[in-house]
C-alpha beads as a LAMMPS data file, in Angstrom:
LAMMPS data file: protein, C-alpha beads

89 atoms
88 bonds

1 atom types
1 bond types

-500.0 500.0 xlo xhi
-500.0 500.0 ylo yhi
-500.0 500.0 zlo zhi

Masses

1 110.0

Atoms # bond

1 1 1 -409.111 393.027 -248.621
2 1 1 -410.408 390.478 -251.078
3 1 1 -410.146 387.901 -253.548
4 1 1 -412.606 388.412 -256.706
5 1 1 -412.229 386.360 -259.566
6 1 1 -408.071 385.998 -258.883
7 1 1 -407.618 389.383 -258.523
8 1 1 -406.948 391.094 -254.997
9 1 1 -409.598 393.629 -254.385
10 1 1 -408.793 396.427 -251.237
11 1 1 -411.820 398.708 -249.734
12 1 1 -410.496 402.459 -250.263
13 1 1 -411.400 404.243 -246.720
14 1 1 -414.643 405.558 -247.814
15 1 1 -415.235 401.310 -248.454
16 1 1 -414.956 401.713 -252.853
17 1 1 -412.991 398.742 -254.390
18 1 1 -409.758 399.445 -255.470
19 1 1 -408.263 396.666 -257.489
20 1 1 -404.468 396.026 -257.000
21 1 1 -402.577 396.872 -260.649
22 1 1 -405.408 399.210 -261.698
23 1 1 -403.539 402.510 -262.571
24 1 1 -403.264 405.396 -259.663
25 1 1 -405.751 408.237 -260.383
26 1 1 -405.636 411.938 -258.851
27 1 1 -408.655 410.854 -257.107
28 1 1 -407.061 408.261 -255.364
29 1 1 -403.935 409.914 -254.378
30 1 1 -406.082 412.961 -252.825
31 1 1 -408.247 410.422 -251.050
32 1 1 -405.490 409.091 -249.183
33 1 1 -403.908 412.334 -248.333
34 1 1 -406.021 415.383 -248.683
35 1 1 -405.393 414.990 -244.435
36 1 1 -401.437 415.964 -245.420
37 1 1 -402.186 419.684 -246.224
38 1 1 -403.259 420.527 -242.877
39 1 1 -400.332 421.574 -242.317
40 1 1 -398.791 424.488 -244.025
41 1 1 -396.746 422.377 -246.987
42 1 1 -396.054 418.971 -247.136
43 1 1 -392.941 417.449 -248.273
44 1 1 -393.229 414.491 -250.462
45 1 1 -392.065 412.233 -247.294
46 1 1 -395.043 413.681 -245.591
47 1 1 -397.476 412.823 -248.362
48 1 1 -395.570 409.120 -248.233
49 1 1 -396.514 408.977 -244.514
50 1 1 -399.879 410.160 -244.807
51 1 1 -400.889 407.712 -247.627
52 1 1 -398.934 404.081 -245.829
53 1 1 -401.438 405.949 -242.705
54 1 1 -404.480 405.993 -244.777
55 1 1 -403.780 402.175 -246.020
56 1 1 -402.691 403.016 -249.574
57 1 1 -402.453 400.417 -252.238
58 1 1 -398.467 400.181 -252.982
59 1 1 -398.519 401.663 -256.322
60 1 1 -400.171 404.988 -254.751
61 1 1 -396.984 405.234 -251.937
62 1 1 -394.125 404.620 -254.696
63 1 1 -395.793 407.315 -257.326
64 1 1 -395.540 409.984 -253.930
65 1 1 -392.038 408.176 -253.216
66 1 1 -391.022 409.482 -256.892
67 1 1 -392.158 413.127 -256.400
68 1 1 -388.995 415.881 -256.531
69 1 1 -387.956 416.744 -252.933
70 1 1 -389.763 420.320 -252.330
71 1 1 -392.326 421.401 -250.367
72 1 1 -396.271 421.167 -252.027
73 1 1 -398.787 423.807 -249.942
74 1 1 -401.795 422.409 -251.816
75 1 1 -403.075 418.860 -253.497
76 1 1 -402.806 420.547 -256.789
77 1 1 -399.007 421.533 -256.866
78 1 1 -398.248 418.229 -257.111
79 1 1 -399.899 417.615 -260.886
80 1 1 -397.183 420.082 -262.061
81 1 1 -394.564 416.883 -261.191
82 1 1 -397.247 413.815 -262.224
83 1 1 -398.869 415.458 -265.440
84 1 1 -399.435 411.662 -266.438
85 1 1 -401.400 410.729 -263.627
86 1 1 -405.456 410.752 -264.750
87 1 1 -408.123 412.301 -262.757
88 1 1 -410.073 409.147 -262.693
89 1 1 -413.691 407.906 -262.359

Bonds

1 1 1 2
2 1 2 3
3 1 3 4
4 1 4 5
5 1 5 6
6 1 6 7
7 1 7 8
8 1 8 9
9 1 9 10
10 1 10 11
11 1 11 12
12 1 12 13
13 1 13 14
14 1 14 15
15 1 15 16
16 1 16 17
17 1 17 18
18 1 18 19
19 1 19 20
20 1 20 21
21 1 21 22
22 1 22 23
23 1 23 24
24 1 24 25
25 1 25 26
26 1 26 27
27 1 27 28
28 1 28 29
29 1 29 30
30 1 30 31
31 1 31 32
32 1 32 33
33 1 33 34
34 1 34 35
35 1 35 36
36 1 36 37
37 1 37 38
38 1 38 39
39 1 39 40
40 1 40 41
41 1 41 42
42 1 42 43
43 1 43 44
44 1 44 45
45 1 45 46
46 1 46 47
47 1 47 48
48 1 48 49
49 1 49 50
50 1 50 51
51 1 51 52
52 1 52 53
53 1 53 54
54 1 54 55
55 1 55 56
56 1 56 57
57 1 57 58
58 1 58 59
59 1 59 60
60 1 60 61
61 1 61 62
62 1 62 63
63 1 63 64
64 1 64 65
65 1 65 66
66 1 66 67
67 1 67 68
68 1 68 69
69 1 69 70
70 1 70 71
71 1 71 72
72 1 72 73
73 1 73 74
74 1 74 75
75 1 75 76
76 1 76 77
77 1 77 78
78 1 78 79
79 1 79 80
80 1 80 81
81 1 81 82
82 1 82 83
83 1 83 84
84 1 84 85
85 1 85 86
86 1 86 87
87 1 87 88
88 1 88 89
């Protein structure tokens, strides 16, 4: 984590720049817990776990905190319940 130009600036775990505030993409969320569907499903405490374990910026851990309480067997379920969320860059 960094400071650049006032704003607090965290290095994703592949090392990209992920500026605190910036909206949540798809692309982020999967980065930080594509490692969650190794198991069968994953609940949406599981995906919580798996992103706070992979570092995730805050806004990315309450977004999975607000998903409906069923069970998601692949990344892409979980657009059904976050049709807002953008793919990203």
């Amino acid at each position: 984590m960094y400071q650049a130009d006032n704003t607090t600036v965290r290095q994703d775990q592949h090392g990209n720049a992920a500026r605190s505030g910036a909206p949540v993409t798809r692309t982020e969320v999967i980065d930080t817990i594509a490692h969650a569907f190794d198991a069968p499903s994953a609940t949406p405490d599981d995906l919580v776990a798996a992103a706070r374990g992979s570092h995730a910026r805050a806004e990315v851990v309450d977004l999975l905190s607000r998903l409906p309480g069923r069970r998601y067997v692949r990344p892409q379920d979980m657009w059904n319940d976050l049709p807002d969320v953008p793919i990203g860059d």
